[in-house]
C-alpha positions as CSV (number, residue, x, y, z in Angstrom):
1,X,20.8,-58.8,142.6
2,X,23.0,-57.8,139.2
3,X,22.5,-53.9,140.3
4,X,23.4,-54.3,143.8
5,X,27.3,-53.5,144.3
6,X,27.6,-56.7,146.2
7,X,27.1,-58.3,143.4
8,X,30.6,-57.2,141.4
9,X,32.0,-57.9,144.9
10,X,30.7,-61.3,144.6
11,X,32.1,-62.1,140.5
12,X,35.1,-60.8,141.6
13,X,35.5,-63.3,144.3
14,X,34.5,-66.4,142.7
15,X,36.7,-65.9,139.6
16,X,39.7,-67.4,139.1
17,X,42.4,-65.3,140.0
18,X,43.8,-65.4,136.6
19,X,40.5,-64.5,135.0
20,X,38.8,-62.0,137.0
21,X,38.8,-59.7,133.6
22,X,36.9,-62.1,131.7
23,X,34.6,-62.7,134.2
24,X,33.6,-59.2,135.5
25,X,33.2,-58.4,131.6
26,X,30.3,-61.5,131.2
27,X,28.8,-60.2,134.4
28,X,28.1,-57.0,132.8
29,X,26.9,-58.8,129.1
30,X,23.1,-58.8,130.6
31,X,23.3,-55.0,130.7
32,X,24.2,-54.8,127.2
33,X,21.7,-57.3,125.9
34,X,18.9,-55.6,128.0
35,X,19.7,-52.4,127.2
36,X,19.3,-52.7,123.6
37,X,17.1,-55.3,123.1
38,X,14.6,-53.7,126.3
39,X,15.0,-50.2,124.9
40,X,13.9,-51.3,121.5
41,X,11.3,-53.7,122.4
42,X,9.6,-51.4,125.1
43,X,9.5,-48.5,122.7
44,X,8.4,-50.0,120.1
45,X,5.4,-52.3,122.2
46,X,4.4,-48.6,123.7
47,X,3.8,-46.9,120.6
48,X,2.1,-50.0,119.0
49,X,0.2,-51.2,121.6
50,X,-0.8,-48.5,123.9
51,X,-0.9,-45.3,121.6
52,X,-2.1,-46.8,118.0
53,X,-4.4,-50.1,119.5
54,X,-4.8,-48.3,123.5
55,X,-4.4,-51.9,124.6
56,X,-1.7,-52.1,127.6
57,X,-2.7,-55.8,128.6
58,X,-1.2,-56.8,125.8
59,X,1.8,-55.2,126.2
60,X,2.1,-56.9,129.9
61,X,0.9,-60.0,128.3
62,X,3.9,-59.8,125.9
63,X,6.4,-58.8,128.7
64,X,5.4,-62.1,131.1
65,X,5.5,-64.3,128.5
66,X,9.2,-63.3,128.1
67,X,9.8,-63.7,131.9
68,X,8.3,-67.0,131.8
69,X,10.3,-68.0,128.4
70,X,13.4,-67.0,130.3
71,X,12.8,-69.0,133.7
72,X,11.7,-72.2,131.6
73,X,15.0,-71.6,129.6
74,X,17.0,-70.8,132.9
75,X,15.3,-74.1,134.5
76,X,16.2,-76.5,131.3
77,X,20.5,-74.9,131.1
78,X,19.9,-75.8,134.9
79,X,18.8,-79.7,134.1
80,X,20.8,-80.4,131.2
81,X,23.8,-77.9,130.4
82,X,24.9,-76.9,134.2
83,X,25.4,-80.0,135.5
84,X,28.1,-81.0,133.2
């Protein structure tokens, strides 16, 4: 959904009118963070776990626990920060 173009289309209509800047730059923040924390992490978990240890499960092991972290996290802000 955050690479289709609908999805700038979509910020830029829910903003406020007087902060459409402000939020089309936080709707690209997830780029940022991916890109350098991904970039790093995958390298990193490739050249340690699949070329030095030629163990790839744990690699995927490692990369679905941080997709499960970040739904339980996304479900708690839901509960008890978003309905504030």
């Amino acid at each position: 959904m955050t690479t289709h173009p609908k999805f700038i289309s979509y910020i830029g209509i829910i903003a406020p009118r007087d902060k459409v800047a402000l939020y089309m730059g936080y709707a690209f923040l997830y780029g940022v963070i991916g890109s350098s924390v991904g970039g790093f992490m995958g390298g990193y978990g490739y050249d340690y776990f699949i070329k030095q240890r030629g163990e790839p499960q744990i690699l995927w092991i490692l990369f679905s626990c941080i997709g499960l972290a970040t739904i339980i996290g996304l479900l708690i802000f839901n509960e008890f920060i978003a309905k504030r």
